[in-house]
Steps between C-alpha positions, in 0.01 A plus 500: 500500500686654265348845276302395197554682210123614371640648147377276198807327371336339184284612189138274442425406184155268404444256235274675205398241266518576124356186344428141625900382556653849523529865703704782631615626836376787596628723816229578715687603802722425791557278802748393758576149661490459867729211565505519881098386474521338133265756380492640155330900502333620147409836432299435161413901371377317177326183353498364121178561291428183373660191495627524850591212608549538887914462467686728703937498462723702696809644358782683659483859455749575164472147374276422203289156534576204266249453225207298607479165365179336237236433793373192419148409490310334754466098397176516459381847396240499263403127504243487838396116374863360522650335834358357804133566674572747806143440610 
């Protein structure tokens, strides 16, 4: 089995939301990917205050990430009466 490099290759940045359809990347630390066991390894030195919405990307170290796109709202948020009986 070949050496496996335990440096973190790639920055972390989580989803911050800033209203209900948009937000901002924010780096919160580092990680590395493990493809020899298809494992993904997060060092997270920092969280979001509010609005955090659980979204973790990684980006290569020196690369910036793209803008994050309108989240859209879940189909039903805010109307608990509408849709089927989940009984």
């Amino acid at each position: 089995m070949a050496e496996i490099s335990k440096t973190h290759t790639h920055t972390a940045y989580a989803y911050q939301r800033t209203g209900k359809k948009h937000g901002r990347l924010l780096e919160v630390g580092s990680g590395r990917i493990d493809p020899d066991r298809n494992i993904v390894h997060v060092v997270m030195n920092r969280q979001p205050l509010g609005g955090y919405s659980g979204y973790v990307q990684l980006v290569p170290h020196g690369v910036k990430p793209a803008p994050p796109q309108a989240q859209p709202e879940r189909p039903d948020a805010g109307d608990e009466d509408a849709g089927d009986d989940h009984a």
